[in-house]
N, C-alpha and C positions, 0 to 999 in steps of 0.2 A: 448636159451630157446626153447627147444620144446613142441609142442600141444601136449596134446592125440588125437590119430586117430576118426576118426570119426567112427558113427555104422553101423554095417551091412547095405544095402540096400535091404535084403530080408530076408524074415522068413520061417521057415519050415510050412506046410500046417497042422494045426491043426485037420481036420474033413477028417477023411477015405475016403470018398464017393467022393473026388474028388483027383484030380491028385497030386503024391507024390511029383511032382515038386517044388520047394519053389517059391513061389508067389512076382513079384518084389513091392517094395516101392518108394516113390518118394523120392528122396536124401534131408536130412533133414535143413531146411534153417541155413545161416550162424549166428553166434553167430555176437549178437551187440557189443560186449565186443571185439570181433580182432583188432588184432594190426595193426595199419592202415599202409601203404605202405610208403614206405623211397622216397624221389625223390631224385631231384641233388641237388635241394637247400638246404639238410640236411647232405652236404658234410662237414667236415669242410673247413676252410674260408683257409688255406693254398693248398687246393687240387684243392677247384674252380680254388685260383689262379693261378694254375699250368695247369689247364687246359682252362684258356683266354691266359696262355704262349703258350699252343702246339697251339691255331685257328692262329699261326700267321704259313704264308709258308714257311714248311721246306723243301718242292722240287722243282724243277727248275721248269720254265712254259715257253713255247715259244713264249705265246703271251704279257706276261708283266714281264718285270725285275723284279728282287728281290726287289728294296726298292719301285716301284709302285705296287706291290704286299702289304707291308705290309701298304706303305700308305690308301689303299683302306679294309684292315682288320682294319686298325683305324680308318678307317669312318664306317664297320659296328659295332665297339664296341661301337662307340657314338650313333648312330643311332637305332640301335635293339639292340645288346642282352644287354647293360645294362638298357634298360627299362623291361626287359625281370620280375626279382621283387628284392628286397632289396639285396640281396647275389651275385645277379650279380651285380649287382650296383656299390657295393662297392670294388666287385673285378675289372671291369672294369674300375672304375676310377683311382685304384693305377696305372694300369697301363699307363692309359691315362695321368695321371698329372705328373708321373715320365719320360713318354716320352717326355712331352711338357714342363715342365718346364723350362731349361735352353733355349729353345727359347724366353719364355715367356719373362726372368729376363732377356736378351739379349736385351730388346727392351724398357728397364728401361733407363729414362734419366733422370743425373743429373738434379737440386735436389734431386727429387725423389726417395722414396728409394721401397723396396719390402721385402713380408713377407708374403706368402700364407697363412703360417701355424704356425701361433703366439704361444710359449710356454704358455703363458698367458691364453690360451684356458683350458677348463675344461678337465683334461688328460680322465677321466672316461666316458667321450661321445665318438660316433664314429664323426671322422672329415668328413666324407665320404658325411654321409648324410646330407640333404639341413637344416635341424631345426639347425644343431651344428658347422656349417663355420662360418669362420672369414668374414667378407665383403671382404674382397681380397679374398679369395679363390672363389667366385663367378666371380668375372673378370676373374680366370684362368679359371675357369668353360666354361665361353663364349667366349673367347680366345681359346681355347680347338676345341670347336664346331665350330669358324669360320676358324681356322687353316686347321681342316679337310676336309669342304670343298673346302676350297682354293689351298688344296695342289690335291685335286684329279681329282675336274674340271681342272688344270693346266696340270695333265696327261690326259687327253682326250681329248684338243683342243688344239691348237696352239692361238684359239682367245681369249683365257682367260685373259685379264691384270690384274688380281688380284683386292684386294679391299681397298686400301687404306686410304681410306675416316674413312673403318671401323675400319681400326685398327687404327688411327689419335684416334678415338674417345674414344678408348678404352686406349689408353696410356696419352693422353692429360687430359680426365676429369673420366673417371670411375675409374682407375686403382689409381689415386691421392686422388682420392675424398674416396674411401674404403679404402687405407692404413691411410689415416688423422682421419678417423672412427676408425679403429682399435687402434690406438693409442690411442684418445681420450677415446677409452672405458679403454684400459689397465690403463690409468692416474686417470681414477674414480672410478677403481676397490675396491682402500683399502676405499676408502669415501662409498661404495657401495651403490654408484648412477647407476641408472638401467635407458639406454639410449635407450629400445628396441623402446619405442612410438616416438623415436625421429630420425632425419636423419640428415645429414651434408650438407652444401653447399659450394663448392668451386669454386670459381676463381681465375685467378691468380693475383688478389690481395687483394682478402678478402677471407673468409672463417667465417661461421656460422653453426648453429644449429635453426632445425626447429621444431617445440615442434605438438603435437599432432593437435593443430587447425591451424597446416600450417603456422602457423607464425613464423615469426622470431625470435628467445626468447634471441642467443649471438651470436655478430658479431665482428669479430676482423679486421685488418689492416693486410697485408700479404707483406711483399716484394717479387717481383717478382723470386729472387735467393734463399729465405729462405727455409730451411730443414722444412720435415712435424714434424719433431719429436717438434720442437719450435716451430710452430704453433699449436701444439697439444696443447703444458705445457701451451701456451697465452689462448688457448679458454677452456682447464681445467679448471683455477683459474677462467674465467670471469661466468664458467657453475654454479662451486663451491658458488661463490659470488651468482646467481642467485637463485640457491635450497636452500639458507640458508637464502636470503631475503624473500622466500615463506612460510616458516615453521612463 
């Protein structure tokens, strides 16, 4: 689409008596109506992502190897540019979750099972963003962020012993207690019972639901070896039983 040109910035001198020179104008302000400026966020979403592919190092460096080179590109795509606004966001995190998942699911222990990215989710939302994750996919989230520090401080000191405690905590009760959520919600999907005001609690040998005033509202029994998927179907029906004693 092209503009028309804009108009002259000068007229011919209407009155004899002064100089035949044309007389300059000020340039005439811009129209409100222009078409406002493209940035990078109006790339589409397969170009972004091709260009969070080229920030990783494609030349050699003498001061840092190759894979602590891109280690430290995956601490700045956690850290800056995917705060950067939503387009980066979402482009950085494909690529952040696709790097780190199979460490993630590597550090899955029986019973326990894994599932970031539940088909059960609404395919018509982006998974990307924080309103539309599964509760597992937030553990890979923070999992993600603490990987990348661990792995870079690990390339800059030799005194680094890692953090064990935290990732204990993150595979022990976070990682269990969101995949037991996700199921639970998939189980009360077709009843469409809506668990947003509600959260789970897990130990390893009980497991409940916490209803909006903090309380307890179903608490089941859990054996210590049992799959979340059977603890899901046991606290389903006793949820079931509850919403239908309230009606």
């Amino acid at each position: 689409m092209f503009l028309p040109p804009p108009p002259p910035y000068s007229r011919p001198n209407a009155r004899p008596n002064f100089s035949p020179f044309p007389q300059p104008l000020h340039p005439p302000p811009f129209s409100a109506s222009s078409i406002p400026l493209a940035t990078i966020s109006d790339l589409p979403s397969h170009l972004l992502l091709h260009i969070v592919h080229r920030s990783f190092p494609q030349a050699p460096d003498k001061s840092y190897n190759k894979l602590e080179r891109q280690r430290k590109t995956l601490h700045w795509l956690t850290m800056s540019l995917r705060l950067v606004n939503r387009a980066f966001y979402i482009a950085c995190m494909q690529v952040l979750r696709s790097t780190y998942l199979p460490s993630y699911a590597s550090l899955i222990r029986p019973p326990y099972t894994s599932d970031p990215f539940p088909l059960t989710q609404n395919l018509s939302s982006d998974a990307c963003t924080p309103l539309n994750r599964s509760r597992e996919t937030t553990v890979l989230d923070l999992f993600i962020a603490l990987k990348v520090h661990d792995d870079v401080w690990a390339d800059e000191t030799e005194l680094h012993l890692g953090q064990p405690e935290a990732f204990r905590d993150l595979f022990d009760l976070m990682q269990p207690r969101a995949r037991l959520e996700d199921l639970l919600r998939a189980q009360l999907a077709p009843a469409r019972i809506d668990l947003t005001a509600y959260s789970v609690t897990f130990a390893s040998r009980r497991v409940g639901v916490v209803g909006p005033s903090r309380r307890t509202v179903v608490e089941v029994e859990r054996a210590k070896d049992e799959s979340l998927e059977v603890a899901a179907k046991r606290l389903a029906r006793k949820l079931k039983d509850y919403f239908a004693a309230r009606r």
